[in-house]
C-alpha positions in Angstrom: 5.8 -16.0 -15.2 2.6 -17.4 -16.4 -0.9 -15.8 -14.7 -2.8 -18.1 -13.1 -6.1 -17.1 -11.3 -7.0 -19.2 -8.4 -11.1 -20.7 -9.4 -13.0 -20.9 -6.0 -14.6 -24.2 -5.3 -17.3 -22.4 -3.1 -19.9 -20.6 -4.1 -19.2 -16.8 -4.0 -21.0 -13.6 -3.3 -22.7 -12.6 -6.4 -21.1 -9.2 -7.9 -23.4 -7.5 -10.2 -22.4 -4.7 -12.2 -24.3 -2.4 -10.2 -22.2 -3.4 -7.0 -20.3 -0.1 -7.0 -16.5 -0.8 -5.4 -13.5 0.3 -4.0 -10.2 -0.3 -5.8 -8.0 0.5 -2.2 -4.4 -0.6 -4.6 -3.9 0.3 -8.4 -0.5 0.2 -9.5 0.2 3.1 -12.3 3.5 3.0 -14.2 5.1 5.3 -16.5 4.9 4.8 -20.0 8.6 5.7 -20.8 12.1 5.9 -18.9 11.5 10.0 -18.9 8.1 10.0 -18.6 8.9 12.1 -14.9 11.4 14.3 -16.6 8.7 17.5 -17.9 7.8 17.3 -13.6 12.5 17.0 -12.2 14.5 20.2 -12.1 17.1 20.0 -15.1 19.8 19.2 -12.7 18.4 16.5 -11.9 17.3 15.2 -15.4 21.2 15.3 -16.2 21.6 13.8 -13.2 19.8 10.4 -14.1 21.0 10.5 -17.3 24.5 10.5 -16.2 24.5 8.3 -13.0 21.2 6.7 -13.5 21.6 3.2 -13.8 23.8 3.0 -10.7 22.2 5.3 -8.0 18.5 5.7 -9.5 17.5 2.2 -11.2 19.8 -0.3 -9.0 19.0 1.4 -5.6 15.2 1.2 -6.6 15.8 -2.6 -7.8 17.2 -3.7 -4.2 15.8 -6.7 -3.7 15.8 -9.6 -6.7 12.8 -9.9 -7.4 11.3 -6.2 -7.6 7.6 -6.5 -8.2 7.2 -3.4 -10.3 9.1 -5.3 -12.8 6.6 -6.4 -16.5 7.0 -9.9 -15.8 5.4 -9.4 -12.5 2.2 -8.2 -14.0 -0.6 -9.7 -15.7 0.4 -10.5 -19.3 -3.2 -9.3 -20.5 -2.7 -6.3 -19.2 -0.5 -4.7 -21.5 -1.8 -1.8 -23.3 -2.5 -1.3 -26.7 -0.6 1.3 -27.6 2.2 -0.4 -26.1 4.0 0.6 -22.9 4.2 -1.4 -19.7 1.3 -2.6 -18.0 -0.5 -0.4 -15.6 0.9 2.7 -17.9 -2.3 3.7 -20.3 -5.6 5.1 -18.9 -7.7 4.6 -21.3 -6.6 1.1 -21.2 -7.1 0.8 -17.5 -10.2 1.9 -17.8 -11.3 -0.8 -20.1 -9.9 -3.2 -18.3 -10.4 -2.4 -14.8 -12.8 0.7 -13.5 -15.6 0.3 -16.0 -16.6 -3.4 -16.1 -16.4 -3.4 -12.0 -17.9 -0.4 -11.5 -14.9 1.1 -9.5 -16.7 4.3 -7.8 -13.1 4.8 -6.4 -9.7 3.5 -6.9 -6.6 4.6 -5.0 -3.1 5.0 -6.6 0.3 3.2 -4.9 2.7 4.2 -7.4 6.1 1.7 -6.9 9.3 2.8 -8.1 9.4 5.8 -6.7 12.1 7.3 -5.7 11.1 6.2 -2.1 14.7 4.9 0.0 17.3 6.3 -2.3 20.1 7.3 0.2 20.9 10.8 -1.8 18.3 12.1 0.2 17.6 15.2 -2.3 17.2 13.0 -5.5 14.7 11.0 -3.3 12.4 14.1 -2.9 12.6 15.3 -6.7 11.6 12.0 -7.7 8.8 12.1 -5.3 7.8 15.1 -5.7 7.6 14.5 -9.4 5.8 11.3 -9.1 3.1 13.0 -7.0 2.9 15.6 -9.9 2.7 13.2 -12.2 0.1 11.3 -10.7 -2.0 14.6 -10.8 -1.4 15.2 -14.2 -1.5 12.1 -16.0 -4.1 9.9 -13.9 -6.5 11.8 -11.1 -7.3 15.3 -13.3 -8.4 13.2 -15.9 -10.7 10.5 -14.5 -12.3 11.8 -11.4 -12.8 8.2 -9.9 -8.6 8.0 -9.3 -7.4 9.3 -6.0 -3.2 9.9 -5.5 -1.1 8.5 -2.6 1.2 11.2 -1.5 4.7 9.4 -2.2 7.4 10.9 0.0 11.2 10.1 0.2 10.3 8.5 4.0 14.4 8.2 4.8 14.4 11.9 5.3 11.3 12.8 7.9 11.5 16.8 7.6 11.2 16.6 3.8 9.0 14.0 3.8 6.8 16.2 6.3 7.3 19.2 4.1 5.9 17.3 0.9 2.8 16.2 3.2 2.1 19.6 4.3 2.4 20.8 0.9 0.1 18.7 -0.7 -2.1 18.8 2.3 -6.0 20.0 1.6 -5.4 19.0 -2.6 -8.3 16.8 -2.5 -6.7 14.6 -5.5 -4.8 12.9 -2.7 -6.4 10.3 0.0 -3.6 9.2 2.0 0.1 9.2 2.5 2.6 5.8 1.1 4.9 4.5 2.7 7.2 1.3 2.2 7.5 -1.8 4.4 11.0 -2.3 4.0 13.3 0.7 5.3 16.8 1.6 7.0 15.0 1.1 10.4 11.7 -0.4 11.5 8.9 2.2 10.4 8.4 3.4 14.6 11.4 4.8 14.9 11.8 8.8 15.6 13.5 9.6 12.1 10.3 9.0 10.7 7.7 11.0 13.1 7.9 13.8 11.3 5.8 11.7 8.7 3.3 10.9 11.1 2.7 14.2 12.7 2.3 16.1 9.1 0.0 13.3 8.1 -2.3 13.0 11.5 -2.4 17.4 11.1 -3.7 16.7 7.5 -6.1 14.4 8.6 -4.7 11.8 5.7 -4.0 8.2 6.7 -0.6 6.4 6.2 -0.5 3.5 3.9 2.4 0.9 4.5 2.6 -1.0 1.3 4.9 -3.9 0.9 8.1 -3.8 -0.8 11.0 -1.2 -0.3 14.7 -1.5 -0.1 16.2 -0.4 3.0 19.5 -2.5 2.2 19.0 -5.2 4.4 17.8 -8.6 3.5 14.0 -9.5 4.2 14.8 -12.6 6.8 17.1 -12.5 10.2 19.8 -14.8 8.4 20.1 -13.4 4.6 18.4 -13.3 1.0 15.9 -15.5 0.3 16.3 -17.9 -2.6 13.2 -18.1 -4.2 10.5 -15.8 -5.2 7.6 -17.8 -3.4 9.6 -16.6 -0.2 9.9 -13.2 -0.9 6.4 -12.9 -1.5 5.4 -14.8 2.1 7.6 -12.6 3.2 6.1 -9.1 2.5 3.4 -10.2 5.6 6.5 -11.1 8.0 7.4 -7.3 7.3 4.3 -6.1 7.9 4.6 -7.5 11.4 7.9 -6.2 12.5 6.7 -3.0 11.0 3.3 -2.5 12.5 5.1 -4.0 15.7 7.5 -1.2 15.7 4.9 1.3 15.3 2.8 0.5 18.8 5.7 -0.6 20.7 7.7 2.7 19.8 5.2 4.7 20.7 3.6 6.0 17.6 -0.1 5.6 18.3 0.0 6.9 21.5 1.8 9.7 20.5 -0.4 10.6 17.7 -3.9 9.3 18.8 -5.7 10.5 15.5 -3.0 8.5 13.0 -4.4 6.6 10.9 -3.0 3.4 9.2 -3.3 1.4 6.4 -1.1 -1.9 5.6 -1.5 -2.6 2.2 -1.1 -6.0 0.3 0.5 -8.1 2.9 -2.5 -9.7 3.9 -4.0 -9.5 7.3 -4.9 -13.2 8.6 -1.6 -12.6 10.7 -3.2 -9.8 12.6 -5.0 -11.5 15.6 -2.2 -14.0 16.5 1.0 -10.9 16.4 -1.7 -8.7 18.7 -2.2 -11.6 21.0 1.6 -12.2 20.8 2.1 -8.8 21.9 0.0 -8.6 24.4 0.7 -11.4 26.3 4.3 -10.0 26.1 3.5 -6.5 27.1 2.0 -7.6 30.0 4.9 -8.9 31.5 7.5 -6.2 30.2 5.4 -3.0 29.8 7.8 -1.7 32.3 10.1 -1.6 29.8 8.1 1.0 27.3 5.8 2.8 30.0 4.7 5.1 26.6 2.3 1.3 25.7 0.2 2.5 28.2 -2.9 0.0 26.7 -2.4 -3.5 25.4 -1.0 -3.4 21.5 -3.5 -4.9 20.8 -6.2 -2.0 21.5 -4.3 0.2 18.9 -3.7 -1.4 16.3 -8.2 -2.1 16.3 -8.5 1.3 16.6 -5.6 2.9 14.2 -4.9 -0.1 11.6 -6.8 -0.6 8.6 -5.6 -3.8 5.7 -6.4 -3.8 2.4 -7.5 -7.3 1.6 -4.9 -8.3 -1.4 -3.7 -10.2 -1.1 -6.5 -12.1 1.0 -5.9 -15.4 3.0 -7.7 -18.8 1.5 -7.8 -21.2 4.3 -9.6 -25.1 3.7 -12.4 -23.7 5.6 -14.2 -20.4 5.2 -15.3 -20.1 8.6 -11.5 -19.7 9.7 -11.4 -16.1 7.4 -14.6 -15.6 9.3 -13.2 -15.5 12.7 -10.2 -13.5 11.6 -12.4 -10.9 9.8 -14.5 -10.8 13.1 -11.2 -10.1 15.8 -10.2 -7.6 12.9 -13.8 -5.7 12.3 -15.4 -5.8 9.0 -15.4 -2.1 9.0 -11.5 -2.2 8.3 -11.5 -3.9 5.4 -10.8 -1.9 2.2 -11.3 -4.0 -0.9 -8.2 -4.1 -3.3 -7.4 -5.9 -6.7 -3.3 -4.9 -6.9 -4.0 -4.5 -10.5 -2.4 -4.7 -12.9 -0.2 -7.2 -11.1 0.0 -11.2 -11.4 -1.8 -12.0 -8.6 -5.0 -9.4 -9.1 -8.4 -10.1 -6.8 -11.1 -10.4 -9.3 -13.9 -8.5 -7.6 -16.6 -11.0 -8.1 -14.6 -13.8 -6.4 -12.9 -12.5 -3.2 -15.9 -12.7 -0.9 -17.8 -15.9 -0.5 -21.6 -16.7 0.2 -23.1 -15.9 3.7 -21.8 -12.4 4.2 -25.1 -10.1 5.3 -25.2 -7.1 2.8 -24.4 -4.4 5.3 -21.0 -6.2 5.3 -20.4 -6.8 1.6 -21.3 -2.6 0.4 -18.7 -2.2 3.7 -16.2 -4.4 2.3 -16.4 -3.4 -1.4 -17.3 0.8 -1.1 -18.6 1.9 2.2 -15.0 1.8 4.6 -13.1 3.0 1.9 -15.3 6.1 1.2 -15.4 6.4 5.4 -11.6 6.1 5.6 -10.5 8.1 2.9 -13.5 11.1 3.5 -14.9 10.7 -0.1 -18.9 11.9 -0.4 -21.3 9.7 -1.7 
């Protein structure tokens, strides 16, 4: 896959080195195949090695074109020690926090662990990721922050994980998947959302997962261009799932964050279900305000990868109807299709707005002290 960054024909925001930024999706990978194996149980060590390509790898494959894959990534971005890209932190640093000043930069690991159906391998492997993550990435460089990876098919553990992490101030928020057995509102996951809202830690939905069932009503894609349009079509059913199950009403102080599907489709699904919810709402009397009203108040989007319409004034309005106070800046680094920092937000935005966008509703969202 060759890596191809998109040059801006308008005139953009100037980004000084001093600008101080929030990286809202970094990607780390493991170095090795048993990189995780000093943080798993030696049953379940064995375990892998014995039935590991069939239940461990393929199941976390799923779809055919996995993102977490090298080829997926930015070819520059390998380290010089070797190992896959997104796997040194020394390197990373180079690379990424230092030359943008990245005050803060939030960890989504992918290839997790996250939607295996053995249910107890799922939450070793998580466990060990989060582990991991600790030891390897946020003890040693203090601007790195952990997601709280959970094996989300299995609510009570997944809630368990949550609680024990809860108050270990290396971790900002807990990740979840797009892509799952059910839609994300349904009850076998409220245990997630009921440990997460008690630790006061927001849920991130980023795209991707393999719940077994193909990303479109009517079968596999055939091209990758499709499966990546597709991550924001996801997104929707998802985040519609969530209000119209009854999630946000049911836990008022959730917070959530939909990572790297973009957002531009967030005005016209609210207005969509609106309009709709006015005419069936006796149907799901648990709505009891317009969809539309929660997902302002509870959703937050990352803004990788961020919409590029002919005219700038359109991303305007959308930012507007969304609030530029829930926009967490994000690179998806080290991946293909990586937001340089300095050309993401054009000319004309005040400066409250741009340290908002870049630092300031990251560092609200996530409770970090200046």
């Amino acid at each position: 896959m060759n890596i191809q960054f998109r040059e801006s024909t308008e005139t953009s925001s100037p980004l000084t080195t001093k600008t101080a930024i929030a990286d809202c999706d970094i990607h780390p990978a493991r170095a090795t195949r048993t990189e995780l194996y000093p943080y798993l149980a030696k049953r379940w060590q064995h375990h892998l090695e014995i039935y590991g390509v069939h239940a461990y790898q393929g199941m976390m494959e799923g779809p055919p074109y996995p993102k977490a894959q090298p080829n997926a990534s930015r070819r520059d971005a390998y380290p010089p020690e070797g190992g896959p890209q997104g796997s040194s932190l020394s390197f990373m640093q180079k690379q990424l926090l230092d030359p943008n000043n990245v005050q803060l930069g939030v960890l989504n690991p992918l290839n997790t662990g996250q939607g295996i159906r053995n249910h107890e391998l799922s939450a070793a492997l998580c466990s060990a990721i989060n582990d991991w993550q600790i030891d390897k990435w946020t003890s040693k460089d203090k601007r790195l922050k952990a997601s709280i990876v959970v094996g989300n098919e299995d609510g009570m553990s997944a809630a368990a994980e949550i609680r024990e992490r809860a108050g270990d101030k290396n971790f900002v928020q807990v990740l979840l998947l797009s892509r799952n057995v059910e839609p994300l509102g349904q009850r076998r996951y409220w245990p997630i959302y009921q440990a997460a809202e008690e630790a006061g830690l927001p849920v991130g939905v980023h795209a991707f997962g393999f719940g077994g069932n193909p990303i479109t009503p009517s079968g596999w894609p055939s091209y990758y261009i499709e499966e990546m349009v597709g991550h924001s079509q996801c997104q929707q059913s998802a985040l519609a799932s969530l209000v119209l199950e009854g999630v946000f009403d049911r836990f008022p102080k959730l917070k959530m964050v939909m990572i790297e599907a973009g957002f531009g489709w967030a005005p016209s699904l609210a207005w969509r279900l609106d309009k709709v919810w006015q005419r069936l709402r006796s149907e799901v009397p648990h709505v009891k305000r317009p969809p539309s009203e929660y997902i302002r108040e509870q959703v937050w989007w990352t803004t990788q990868p961020m919409e590029d319409p002919e005219r700038r004034e359109d991303l305007f309005d959308v930012i507007k109807w969304i609030g530029w106070d829930r926009l967490l800046f994000a690179t998806d680094y080290p991946h293909w299709d990586y937001d340089e920092p300095s050309r993401v937000l054009p000319a004309g935005v005040s400066e409250a707005n741009r340290e908002a966008f870049y630092l300031g509703n990251a560092k609200k969202l996530y409770g970090i002290a200046a």
